[in-house]
C-alpha positions in Angstrom: 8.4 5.9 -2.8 9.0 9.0 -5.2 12.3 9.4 -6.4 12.7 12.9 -5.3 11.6 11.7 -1.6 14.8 9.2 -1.6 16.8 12.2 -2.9 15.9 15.0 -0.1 15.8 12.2 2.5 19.6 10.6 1.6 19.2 8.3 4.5 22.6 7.3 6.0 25.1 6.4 3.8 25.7 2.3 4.7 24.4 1.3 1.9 25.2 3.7 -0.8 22.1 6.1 -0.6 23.9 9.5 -0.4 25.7 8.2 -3.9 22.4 7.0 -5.3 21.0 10.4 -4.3 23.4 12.6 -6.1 23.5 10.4 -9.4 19.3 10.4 -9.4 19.6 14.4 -8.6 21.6 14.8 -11.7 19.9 12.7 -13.9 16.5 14.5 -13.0 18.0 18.2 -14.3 15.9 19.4 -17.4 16.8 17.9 -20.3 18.6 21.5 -21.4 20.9 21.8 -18.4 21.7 17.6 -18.3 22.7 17.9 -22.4 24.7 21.3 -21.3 26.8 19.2 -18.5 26.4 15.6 -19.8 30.3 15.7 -20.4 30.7 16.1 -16.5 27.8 13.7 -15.5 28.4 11.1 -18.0 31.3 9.7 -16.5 29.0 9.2 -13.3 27.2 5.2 -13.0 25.3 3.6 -10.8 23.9 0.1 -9.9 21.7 -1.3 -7.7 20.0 -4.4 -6.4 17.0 -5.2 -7.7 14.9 -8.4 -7.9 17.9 -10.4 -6.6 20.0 -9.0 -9.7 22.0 -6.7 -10.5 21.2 -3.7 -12.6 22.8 -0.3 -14.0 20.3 2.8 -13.0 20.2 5.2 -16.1 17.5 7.5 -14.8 14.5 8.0 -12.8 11.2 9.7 -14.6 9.2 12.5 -13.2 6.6 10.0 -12.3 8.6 9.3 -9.8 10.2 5.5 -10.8 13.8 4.6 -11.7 15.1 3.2 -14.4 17.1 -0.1 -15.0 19.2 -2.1 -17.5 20.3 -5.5 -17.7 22.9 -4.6 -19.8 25.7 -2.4 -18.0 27.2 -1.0 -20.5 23.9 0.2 -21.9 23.9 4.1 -20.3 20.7 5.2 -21.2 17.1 3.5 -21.7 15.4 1.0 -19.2 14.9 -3.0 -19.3 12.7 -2.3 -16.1 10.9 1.0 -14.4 10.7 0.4 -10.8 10.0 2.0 -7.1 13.3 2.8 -5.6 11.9 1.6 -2.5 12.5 -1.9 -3.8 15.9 -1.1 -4.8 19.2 -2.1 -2.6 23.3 -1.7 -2.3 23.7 1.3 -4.5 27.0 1.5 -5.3 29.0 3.3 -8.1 30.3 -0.6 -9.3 28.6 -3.3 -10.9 29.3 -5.9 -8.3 
């Protein structure tokens, strides 16, 4: 699944979607606007499921993948670019 398909069909919200959603909508502005508002979207995580492990999402590509790191305090870059379809219990906190 594309990455902007998850984020215009924000699914119910039982397992963290409509969160997952509005972090991947931010973190697919053009660079320009996301370096002109990074001070308000940096505070912003998100983690996920993935592979029976838990990962930080940094970003999803225009290709339509996300992007995940092993290492949670890492907030940008990717250990792993997957489908978000096989990606589960978004939440906002690493565990």
């Amino acid at each position: 699944m594309h990455v902007d398909t998850f984020i215009d069909d924000r699914g119910n919200d039982t397992s963290g979607s409509k969160y997952a959603a509005w972090f991947l909508l931010l973190h697919r502005l053009p660079s320009m606007m996301a370096l002109e508002f990074s001070e308000w979207i940096d505070p912003f995580k998100l983690f996920c499921t993935y592979g029976g492990a838990r990962y930080r999402v940094t970003g999803a590509s225009r290709l339509g993948d996300v992007w995940l790191r092993t290492d949670h305090k890492k907030s940008s870059g990717y250990d792993r670019r997957v489908d978000i379809a096989d990606c589960s219990d978004w939440s906002d906190k690493p565990c």
